[in-house]
PAPA-394751 format. One line per field, with one value per residue (C-alpha): x negated, y, z negated; residue in three letters; residue number from 1. Coordinates in nm, 2 decimals. Each point is the difference from the previous one (the first is absolute). Layout:
x [X	...]
y [Y	...]
z [Z	...]
resn [ALA	...]
resi [NUM	...]
***
This chain:
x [0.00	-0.08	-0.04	0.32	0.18	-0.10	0.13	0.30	0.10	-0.15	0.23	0.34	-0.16	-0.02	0.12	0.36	0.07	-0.17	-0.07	-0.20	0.15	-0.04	-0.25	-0.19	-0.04	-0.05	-0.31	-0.17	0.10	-0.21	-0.28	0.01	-0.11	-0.27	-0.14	0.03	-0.14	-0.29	-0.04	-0.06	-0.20	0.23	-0.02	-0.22	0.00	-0.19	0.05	0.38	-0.02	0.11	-0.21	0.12	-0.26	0.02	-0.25	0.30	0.31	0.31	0.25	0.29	0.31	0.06	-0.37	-0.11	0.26	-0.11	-0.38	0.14	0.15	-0.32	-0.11	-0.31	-0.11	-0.19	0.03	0.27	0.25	0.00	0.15	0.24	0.11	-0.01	0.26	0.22	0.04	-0.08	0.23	0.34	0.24	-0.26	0.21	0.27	-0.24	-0.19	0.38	0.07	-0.32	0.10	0.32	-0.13	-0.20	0.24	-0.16	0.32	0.37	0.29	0.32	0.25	0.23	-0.32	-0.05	-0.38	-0.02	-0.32	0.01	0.40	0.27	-0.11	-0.22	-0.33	-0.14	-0.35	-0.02	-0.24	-0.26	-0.41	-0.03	0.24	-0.20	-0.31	0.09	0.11	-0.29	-0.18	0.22	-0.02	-0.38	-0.01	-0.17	-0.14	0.11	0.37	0.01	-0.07	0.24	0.30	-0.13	0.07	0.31	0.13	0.03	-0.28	0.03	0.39	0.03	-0.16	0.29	-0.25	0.10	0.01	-0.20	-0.29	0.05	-0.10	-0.26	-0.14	-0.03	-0.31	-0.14	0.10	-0.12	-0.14	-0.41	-0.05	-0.37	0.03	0.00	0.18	0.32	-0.03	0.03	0.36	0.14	-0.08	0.15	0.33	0.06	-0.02	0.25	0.27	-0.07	0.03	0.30	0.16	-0.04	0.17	0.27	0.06	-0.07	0.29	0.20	-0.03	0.09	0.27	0.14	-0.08	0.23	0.31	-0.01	0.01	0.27	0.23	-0.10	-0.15]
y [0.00	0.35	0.32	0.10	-0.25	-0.09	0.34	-0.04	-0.35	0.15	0.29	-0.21	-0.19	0.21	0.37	-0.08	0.28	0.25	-0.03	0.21	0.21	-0.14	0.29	-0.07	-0.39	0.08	0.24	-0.31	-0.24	0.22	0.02	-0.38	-0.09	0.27	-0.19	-0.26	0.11	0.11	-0.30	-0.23	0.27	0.10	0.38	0.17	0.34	0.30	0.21	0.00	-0.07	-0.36	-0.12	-0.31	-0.29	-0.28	-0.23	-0.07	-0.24	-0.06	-0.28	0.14	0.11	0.37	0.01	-0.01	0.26	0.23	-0.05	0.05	0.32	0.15	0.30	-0.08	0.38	0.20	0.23	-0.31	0.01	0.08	-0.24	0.24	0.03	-0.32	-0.06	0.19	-0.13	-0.36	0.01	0.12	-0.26	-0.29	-0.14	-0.06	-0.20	-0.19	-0.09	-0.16	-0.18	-0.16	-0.10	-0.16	-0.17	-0.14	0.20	0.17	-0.07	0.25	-0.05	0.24	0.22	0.06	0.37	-0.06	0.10	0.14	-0.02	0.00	-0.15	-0.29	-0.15	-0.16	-0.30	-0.15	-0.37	-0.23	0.00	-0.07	0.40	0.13	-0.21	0.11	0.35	-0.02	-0.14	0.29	0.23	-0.13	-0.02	0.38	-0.04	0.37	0.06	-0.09	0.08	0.35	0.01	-0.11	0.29	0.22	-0.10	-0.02	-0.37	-0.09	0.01	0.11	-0.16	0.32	0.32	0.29	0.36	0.03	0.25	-0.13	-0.34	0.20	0.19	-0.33	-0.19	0.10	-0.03	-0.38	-0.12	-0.30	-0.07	-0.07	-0.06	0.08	0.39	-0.02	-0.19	0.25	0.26	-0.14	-0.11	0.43	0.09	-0.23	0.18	0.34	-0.07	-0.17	0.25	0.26	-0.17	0.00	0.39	0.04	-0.15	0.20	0.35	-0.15	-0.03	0.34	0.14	-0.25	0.09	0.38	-0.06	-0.12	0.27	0.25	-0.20	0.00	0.36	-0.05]
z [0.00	0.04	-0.24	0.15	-0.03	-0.38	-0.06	0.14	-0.11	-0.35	0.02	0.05	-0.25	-0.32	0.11	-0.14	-0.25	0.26	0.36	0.19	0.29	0.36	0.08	-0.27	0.07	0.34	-0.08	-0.20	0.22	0.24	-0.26	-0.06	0.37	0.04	-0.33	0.15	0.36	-0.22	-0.13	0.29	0.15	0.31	-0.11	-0.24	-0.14	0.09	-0.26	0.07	0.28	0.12	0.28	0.17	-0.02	0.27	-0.14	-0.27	0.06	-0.16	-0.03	-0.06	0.29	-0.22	-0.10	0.33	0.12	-0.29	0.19	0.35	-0.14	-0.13	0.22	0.22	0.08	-0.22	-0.22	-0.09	-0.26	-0.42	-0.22	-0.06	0.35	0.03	-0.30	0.13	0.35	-0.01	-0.36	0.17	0.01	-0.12	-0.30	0.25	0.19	-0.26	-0.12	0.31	0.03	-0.37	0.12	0.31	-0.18	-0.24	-0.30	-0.09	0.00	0.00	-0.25	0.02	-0.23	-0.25	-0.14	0.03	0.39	0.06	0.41	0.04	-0.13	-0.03	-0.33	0.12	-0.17	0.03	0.07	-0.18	0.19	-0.01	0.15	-0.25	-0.36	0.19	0.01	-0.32	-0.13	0.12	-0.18	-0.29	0.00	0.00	0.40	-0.04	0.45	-0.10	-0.34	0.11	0.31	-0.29	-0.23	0.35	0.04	-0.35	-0.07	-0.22	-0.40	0.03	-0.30	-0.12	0.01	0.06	0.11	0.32	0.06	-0.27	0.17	0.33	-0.14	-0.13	0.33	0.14	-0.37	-0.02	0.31	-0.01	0.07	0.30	0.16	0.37	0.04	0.36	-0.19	-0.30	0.27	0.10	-0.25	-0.17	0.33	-0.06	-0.35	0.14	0.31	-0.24	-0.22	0.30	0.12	-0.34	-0.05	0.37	-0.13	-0.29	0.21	0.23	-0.29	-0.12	0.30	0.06	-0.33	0.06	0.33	-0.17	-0.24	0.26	0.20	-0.30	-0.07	-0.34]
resn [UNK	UNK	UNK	UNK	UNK	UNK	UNK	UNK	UNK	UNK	UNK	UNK	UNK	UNK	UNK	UNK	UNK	UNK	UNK	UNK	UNK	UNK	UNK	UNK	UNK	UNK	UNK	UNK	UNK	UNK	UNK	UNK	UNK	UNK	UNK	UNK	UNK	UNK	UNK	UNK	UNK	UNK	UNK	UNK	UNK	UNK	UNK	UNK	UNK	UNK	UNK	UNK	UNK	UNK	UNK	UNK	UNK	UNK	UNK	UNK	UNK	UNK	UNK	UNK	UNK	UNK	UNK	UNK	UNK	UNK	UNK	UNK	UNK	UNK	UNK	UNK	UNK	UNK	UNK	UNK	UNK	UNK	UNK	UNK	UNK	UNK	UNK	UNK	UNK	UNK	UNK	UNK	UNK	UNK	UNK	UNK	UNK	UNK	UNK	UNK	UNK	UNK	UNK	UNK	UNK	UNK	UNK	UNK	UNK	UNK	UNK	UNK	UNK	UNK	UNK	UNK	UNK	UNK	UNK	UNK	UNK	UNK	UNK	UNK	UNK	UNK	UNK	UNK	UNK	UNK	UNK	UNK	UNK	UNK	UNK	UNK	UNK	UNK	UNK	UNK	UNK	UNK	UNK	UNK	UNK	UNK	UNK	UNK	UNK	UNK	UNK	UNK	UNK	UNK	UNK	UNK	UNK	UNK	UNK	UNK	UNK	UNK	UNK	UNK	UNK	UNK	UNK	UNK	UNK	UNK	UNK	UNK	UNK	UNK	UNK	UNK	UNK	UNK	UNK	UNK	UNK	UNK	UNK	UNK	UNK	UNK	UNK	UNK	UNK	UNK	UNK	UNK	UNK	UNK	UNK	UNK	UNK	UNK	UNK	UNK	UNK	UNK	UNK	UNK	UNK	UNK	UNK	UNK	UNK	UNK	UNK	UNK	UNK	UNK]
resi [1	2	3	4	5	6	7	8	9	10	11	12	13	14	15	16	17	18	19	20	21	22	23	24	25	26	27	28	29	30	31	32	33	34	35	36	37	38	39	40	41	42	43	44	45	46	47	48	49	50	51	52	53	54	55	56	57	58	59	60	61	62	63	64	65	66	67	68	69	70	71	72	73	74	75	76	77	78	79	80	81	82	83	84	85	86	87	88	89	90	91	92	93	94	95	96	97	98	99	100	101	102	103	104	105	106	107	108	109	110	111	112	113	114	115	116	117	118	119	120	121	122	123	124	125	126	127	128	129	130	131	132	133	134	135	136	137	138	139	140	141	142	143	144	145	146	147	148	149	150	151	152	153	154	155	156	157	158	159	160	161	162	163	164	165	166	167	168	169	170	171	172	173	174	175	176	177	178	179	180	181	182	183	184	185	186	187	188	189	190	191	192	193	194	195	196	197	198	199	200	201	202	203	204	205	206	207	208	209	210	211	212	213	214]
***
């Protein structure tokens, strides 16, 4: 299995009391496979920079669409950039890939509907107890993708805003500089994303006031 997937499968897993937005997800998701690109040395980073490596290879159908997707002409792409585009819609996708894969069911008439209407339930598989298995053995790559996206330690009830302020703190140790690059570059989109969400709240807010003349 692949960073992104673990995180996925993990997410369905134990996210229960508070799952992460789509966007979010997505941005991580987008994370996980540059990791993982890193990894088995089809890209490596320039400063933040990815640069595509073709000495590198990948087994994996969305893996090797993530490489195929890398741009080839200098001055190439930031992390960030790279987020953002190769992040929108990618929970949709990696869903779909579980279900072909017979990694998830659906059951319907569940309040817990993450992706629709619909509540999503992980089958016992050897991907979903190894994935798990990584999660549980505080993995620093995905234990610091779940602290992104809000589902590690919700057992503890923190502020939000001191849980946020706390993310980058608690990052987990990891050796390779090139992956501690992305996975710093993951918290600050969510954490971008997040605060676009509240400014279009405001103003939504700010809208309806004026609308009913208050």
């Amino acid at each position: 299995m692949t960073t992104p997937r673990d995180l996925l499968i993990t997410t369905l897993d134990v996210a229960s009391s508070r799952l992460p937005g789509q966007g979010d997800l997505s941005l991580a998701l987008a994370g996980g496979e540059l990791i993982d690109l890193l990894t088995a040395g089809a890209a490596e980073l320039d400063g933040d920079r990815i640069v595509p490596d073709e000495s590198g290879a990948v087994d994996d159908r969305l893996l090797n669409e993530a490489s195929a997707a890398v741009v080839r002409q200098a001055p190439y792409e930031s992390v960030e950039d790279w987020l953002w585009r190769r992040g929108r819609g990618l929970a949709a996708v990696y869903l779909t890939d579980l279900k072909s894969q017979g990694q998830i069911t659906r059951r319907r008439r569940s309040r817990w509907a993450p992706f629709g209407g619909d509540r999503i339930v992980l089958t016992d598989t050897p991907a979903r107890r190894s994935a798990r298995e990584r999660w549980t053995s505080d993995e620093p790559v995905l234990a610091s993708l779940g602290t992104a996206i809000g589902i590690r330690d919700q057992e503890h009830r923190q502020d939000e805003r001191e849980q946020q302020d706390q993310q980058l703190e608690s990052l987990p140790d990891v050796a390779d500089e090139a992956v501690e690059t992305v996975l710093a570059t993951v918290h600050n989109a969510v954490r971008d994303l997040e605060a676009e969400r509240q400014r279009r709240s405001i103003e939504d807010a700010a809208f309806d006031n004026i609308w009913r003349g208050q």
